[in-house]
PARO-322380 format. One record per residue (C-alpha): residue in one letter; z, y, x. Coordinates in steps of 0.2 Angstrom, whole numbers, plus 5000, padded with zeros to 4 digits. Each point is the difference from the previous one (the first is absolute). Example, Ala and Ser with C-alpha at 12.3 -4.5 7.8 and 13.67 -1.06 7.14 Angstrom:
REM PARO-322380
A503949785062 S499750175006 
This chain:
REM PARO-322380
X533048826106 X501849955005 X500550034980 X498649884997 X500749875012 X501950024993 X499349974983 X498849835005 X501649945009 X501050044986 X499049924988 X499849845013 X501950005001 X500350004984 X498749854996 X500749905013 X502050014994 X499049974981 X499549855006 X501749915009 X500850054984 X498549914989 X499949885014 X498050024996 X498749995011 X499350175003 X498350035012 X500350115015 X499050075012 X500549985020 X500050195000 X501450004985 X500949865008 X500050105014 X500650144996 X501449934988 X500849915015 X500050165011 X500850064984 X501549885000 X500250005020 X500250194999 X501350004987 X500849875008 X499749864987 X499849855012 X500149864987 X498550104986 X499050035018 X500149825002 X499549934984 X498650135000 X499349935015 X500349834995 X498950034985 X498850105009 X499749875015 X499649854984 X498650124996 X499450055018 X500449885013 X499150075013 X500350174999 X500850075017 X500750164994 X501049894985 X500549895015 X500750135012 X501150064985 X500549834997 X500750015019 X500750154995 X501249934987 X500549865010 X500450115015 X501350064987 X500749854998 X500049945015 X498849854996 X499350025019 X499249805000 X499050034985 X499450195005 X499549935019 X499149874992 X499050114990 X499850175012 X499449855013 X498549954989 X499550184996 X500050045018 X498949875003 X498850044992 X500350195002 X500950055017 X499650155001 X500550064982 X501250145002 X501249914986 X500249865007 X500350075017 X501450104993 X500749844988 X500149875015 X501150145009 X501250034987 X499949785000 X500350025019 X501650144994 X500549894992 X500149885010 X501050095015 X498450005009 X499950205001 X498849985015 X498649924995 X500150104984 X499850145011 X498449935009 X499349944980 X500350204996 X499050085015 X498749904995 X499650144987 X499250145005 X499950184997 X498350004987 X501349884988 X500750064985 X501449905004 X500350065016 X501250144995 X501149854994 X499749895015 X500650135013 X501750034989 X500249784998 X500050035018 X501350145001 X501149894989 X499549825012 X500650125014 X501550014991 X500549844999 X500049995020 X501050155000 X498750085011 X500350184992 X498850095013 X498649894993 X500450014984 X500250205000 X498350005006 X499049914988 X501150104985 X499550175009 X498049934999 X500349964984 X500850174994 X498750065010 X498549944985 X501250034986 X501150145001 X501049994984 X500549825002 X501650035001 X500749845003 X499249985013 X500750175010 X501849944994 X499549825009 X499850125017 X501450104997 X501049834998 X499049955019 X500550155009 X501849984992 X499949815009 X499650075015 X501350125001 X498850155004 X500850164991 X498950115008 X498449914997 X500349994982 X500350194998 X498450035011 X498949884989 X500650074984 X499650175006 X498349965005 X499849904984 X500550174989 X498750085010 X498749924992 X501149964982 X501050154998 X500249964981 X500849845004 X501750004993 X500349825006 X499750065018 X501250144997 X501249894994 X500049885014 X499950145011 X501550094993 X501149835002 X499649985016 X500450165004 X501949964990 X499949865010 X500050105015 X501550114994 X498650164999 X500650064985 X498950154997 X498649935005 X500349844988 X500250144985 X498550085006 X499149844997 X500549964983 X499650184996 X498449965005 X499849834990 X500750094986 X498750104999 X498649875002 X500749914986 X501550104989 X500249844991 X500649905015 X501849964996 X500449915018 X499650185009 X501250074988 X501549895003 X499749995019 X500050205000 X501849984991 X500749865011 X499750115015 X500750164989 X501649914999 X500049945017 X499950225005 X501050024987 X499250104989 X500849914986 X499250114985 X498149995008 X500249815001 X500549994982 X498750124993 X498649855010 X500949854993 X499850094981 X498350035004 X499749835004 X500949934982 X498950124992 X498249945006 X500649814991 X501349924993 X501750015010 X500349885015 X501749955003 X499950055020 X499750194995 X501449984984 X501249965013 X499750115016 X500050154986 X501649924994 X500550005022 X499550195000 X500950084986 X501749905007 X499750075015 X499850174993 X501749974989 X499049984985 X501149844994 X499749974984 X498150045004 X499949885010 X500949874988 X498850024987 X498649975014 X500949855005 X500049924983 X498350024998 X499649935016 X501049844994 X499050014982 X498450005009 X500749865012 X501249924995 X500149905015 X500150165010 X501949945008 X500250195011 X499750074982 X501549914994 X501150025014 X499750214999 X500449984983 X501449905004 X500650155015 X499750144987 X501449924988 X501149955013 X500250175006 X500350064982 X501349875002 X499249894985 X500649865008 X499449874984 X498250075001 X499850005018 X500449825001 X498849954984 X498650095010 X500749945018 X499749824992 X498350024995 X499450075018 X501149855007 X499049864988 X498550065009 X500650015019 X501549955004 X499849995018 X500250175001 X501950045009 X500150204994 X499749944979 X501749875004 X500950135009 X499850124984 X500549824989 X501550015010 X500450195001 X500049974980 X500849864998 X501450095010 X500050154987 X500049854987 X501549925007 X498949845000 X500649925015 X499449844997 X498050084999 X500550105014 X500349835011 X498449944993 X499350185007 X500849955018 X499549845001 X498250034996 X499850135013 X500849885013 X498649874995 X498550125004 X500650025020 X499150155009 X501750114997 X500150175009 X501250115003 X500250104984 X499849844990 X501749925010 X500650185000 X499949994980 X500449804998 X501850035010 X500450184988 X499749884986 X501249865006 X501250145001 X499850064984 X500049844990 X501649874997 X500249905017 X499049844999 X500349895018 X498549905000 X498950144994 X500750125018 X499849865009 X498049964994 X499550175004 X500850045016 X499649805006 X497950084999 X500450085017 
């Protein structure tokens, strides 16, 4: 049966894009219009959605399902006049149409009104098909007013008729996080996996809570867990190797991060931190070939070049350490330890002109501590003495 819907919406698709191109006229039923538009909004195609209902309204005038879509498109583009006019004469005649109700409270949404939006809502009860959506608009309404103990509890009922709706559980993991309740949220998760103990999502958020509560084991324990729910879940992978590294347990965390470039295509996060863990094993030139894929795969990935940057410095490469120095600088350069390596080399290239420029511009970003004057004053000492340049730097203080 859903084969033979794909294939009557292709087929209704393909007609419609047939004739814009032609600019014929083609018939449609209100049935095909409708589904076309749902089409468009789904993919995202706001202006196709728009002249689809355009077309289809010509056609049928009074049909109210064509007309709620309609609002729908102008809700997207923010033409709130037009979509009030037209919700206002459909709830006329039909106040106690479900889809109305819920258009007239995204109107109010929209609006800033978010309290009589919420009353429009409650108006919807339990025997609707829409209530589902009613209850969760009203979790997001609550939102809006901040009012994260209401907003919690009209998520919770609505995971409560949908288990796997999983943005849902992440919008009441994002209420108790408001709220500032650690325990809470470990509690609710717990219960949750009770009932759901094949929800990696869960396990997820359980184990980040459980990092976020410095409960290291536990936190593992958890992504172990979601792991196996799901063994293609990359983000329990390179959570599991960020806590490794944090225990240090520098080859374990490696062995998740290649894991987790295995299951798709590399991600620049994982390149690096695998290139972070083979520095800190010694591994040096290891963990230059992961940095330089890193900035291949990113190349606006500015610690990338800087650790590029580090690595030829300490062979003393002075020449490529700077070309690579430059490109991290090109993407931040508000970043005080990147010009105190453009200084350091500078030095070694007996640049001291560049090396002023290096001085200067770490003046200019303020917010100097104690290493950072420690470093600026050995650096004075080290190049050509330049009166106005001593006095800039120690006049900061």
């Amino acid at each position: 049966m859903e084969e033979e819907f794909e294939e009557f919406q292709n087929q209704s698709i393909f007609k419609f894009e047939s004739m814009l191109k032609t600019n014929s006229f083609l018939f449609f039923d209100s049935n095909e219009f409708e589904e076309i538009i749902v089409y468009y909004l789904e993919i995202g195609n706001a202006s196709l959605a728009k002249k689809a209902v355009s077309l289809a309204l010509k056609q049928y005038p009074k049909s109210t399902i064509l007309s709620l879509l309609h609002i729908e498109i102008l809700l997207l583009n923010n033409e709130l006049i037009e979509a009030e006019k037209i919700a206002e004469n459909i709830y006329e005649i039909d106040p106690y149409n479900p889809d109305i109700i819920i258009q007239k409270a995204k109107i109010l949404s929209k609006k800033k009104n978010h309290l009589k939006a919420i009353d429009f809502l409650e108006q919807i009860n339990e025997n609707s098909d829409l209530y589902f959506d009613a209850i969760s608009l009203i979790g997001k309404e609550y939102l809006f007013l901040d009012d994260f103990h209401k907003a919690k509890k009209m998520f919770i009922r609505c995971l409560e008729q949908n288990n796997f709706d999983y943005s849902i559980l992440n919008n009441i993991l994002y209420c108790f996080d408001a709220i500032g309740d650690s325990q809470s949220t470990v509690s609710y998760l717990n219960d949750f996996l009770e009932l759901n103990p094949y929800c990696e999502i869960a396990w997820h958020q359980l184990g980040k809570q459980y990092a976020k509560d410095k409960m290291y084991e536990e936190a593992l324990s958890a992504f172990d867990f979601a792991i196996i729910s799901d063994d293609s879940f990359i983000g329990a992978y390179i959570e599991m190797a960020k806590i490794l590294e944090k225990l240090n347990r520098i080859n374990e965390a490696i062995e998740k991060y290649e894991i987790s470039i295995g299951i798709n295509q590399p991600t620049s996060f994982a390149l690096f931190r695998i290139g972070r863990c083979h520095n800190k094993l010694g591994n040096h030139d290891i963990a230059l070939s992961y940095f330089v894929q890193t900035a291949e795969e990113d190349p606006i990935h500015d610690k990338a070049w800087m650790s590029i940057a580090l690595h030829y410095f300490n062979k003393k490469n002075y020449t490529e350490s700077k070309a690579n120095l430059i490109k991290a600088l090109e993407i931040d350069s508000e970043k005080i330890k990147y010009w105190e390596l453009y200084t350091k080399i500078n030095i070694q290239l007996e640049l001291f002109e560049e090396v002023e420029i290096g001085i200067k511009e770490i003046l200019s970003l303020g917010k100097l501590d104690i290493n950072t004057l420690i470093f600026l004053t050995q650096t004075l000492i080290k190049i050509p003495h330049n009166e106005n340049l001593f006095i800039e730097t120690f006049e900061i203080n």
